[in-house]
C-alpha positions in Angstrom: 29.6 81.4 -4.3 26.5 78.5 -4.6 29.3 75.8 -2.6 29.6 78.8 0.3 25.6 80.1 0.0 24.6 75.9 0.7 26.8 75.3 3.5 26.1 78.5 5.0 22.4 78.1 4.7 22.3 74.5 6.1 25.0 75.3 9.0 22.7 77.9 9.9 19.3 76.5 9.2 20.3 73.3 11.3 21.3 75.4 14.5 18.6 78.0 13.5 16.3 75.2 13.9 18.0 73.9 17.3 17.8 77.6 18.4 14.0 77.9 17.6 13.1 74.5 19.1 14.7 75.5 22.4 13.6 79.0 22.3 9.7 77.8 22.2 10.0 75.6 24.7 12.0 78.2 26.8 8.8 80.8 26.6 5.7 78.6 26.7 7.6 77.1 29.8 5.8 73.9 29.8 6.2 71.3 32.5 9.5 69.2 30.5 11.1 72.9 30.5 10.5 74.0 34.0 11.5 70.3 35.1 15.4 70.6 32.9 15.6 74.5 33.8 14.2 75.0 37.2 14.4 71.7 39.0 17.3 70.2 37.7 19.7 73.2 36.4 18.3 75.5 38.9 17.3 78.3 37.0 14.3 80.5 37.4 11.7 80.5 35.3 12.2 84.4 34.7 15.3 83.7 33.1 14.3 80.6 31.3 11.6 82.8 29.5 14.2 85.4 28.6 16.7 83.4 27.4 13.8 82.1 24.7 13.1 85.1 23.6 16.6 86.3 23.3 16.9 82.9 21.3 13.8 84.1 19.1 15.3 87.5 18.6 18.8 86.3 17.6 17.3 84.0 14.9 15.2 86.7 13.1 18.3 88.8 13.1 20.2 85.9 11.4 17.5 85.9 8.5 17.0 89.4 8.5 19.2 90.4 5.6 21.9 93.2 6.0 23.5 94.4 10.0 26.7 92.2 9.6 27.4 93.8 13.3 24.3 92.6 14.9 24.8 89.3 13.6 28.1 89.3 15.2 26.4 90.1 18.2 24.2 87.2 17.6 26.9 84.4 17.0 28.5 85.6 20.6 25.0 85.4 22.5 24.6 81.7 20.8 28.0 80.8 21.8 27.5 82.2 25.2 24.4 80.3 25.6 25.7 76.9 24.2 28.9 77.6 27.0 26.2 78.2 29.7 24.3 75.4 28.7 27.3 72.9 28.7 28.8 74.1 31.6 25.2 74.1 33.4 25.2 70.3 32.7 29.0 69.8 33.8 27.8 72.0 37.3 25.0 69.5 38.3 27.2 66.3 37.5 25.3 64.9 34.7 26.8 62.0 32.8 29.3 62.9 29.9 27.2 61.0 27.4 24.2 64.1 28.2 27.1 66.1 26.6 27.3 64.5 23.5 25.1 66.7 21.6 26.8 70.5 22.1 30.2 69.1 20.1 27.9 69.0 17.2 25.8 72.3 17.6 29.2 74.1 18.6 30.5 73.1 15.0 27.1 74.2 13.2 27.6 77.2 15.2 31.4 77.7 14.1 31.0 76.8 10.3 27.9 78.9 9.9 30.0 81.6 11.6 33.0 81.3 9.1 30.7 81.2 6.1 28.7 83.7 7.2 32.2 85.7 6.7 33.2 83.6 3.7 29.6 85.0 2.2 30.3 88.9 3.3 33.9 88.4 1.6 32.3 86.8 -1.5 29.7 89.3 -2.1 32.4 92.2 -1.3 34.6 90.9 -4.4 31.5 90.2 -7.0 31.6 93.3 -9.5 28.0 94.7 -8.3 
C-alpha cells in the first residue's frame, strides 16, 4: 500500500501542480494569458476564466477525500482539457516541439488515474 500511496501522491501532486499553475493564470488573466488564449489560440477571455476555475475546482475535489465518482468526473474534465489544449496547438500550426510537454502531463494524468484505482482497490481489501 506505501509503493501505490507515493506514486499516487506524486503522479497527482506533479499534475495537480501543472493544473493549479494554469488555473491561476487562467483567472487573473494577465497579459502572457490573454496573449496564448485570446490572441494566439483564439479563445475568449470568458472562457479562459472558466476553464481556470473549473481547473481550481477539479483540484480541490482531487484532495478532498471520499466521492470516488466526482473524481472520475475530474480525471475526464483534465483529459478533456489536456485533448483541447493539444489539439488547440495542432489547429494554429505551432511547431511539434511546442508539443513536447502534454506526452508527459498525459502520463502523470494516466498513472495518477490507475493508482488512484489501485488505492480504492487496496483500501477495499485491508480488513478495516
Amino acid at each position: 500500500m506505501k509503493k501505490i500511496n507515493i506514486i499516487y501522491w506524486v503522479s497527482t501532486g506533479l499534475i495537480l501542480v501543472m493544473m493549479l499553475l494554469s488555473g491561476v493564470m487562467s483567472i487573473i488573466n494577465g497579459p502572457e494569458s490573454v496573449k496564448m488564449m485570446h490572441d494566439h489560440l483564439g479563445y475568449p477571455n470568458y472562457f479562459t476564466v472558466f476553464l481556470g476555475v473549473a481547473k481550481i475546482l477539479g483540484i480541490i475535489a482531487i484532495l478532498v477525500p471520499g466521492f470516488p465518482k466526482l473524481k472520475e468526473w475530474v480525471y475526464a474534465g483534465f483529459t478533456f482539457d489536456l485533448l483541447g489544449a493539444t489539439y488547440s496547438f495542432i489547429a494554429v500550426k505551432d511547431p511539434i516541439s511546442s508539443l513536447a510537454f502534454f506526452p508527459v502531463l498525459f502520463a502523470l494524468l494516466i498513472v495518477s488515474y490507475i493508482y488512484f484505482h489501485k488505492k480504492l482497490a487496496a483500501k477495499a481489501s485491508s480488513p478495516a
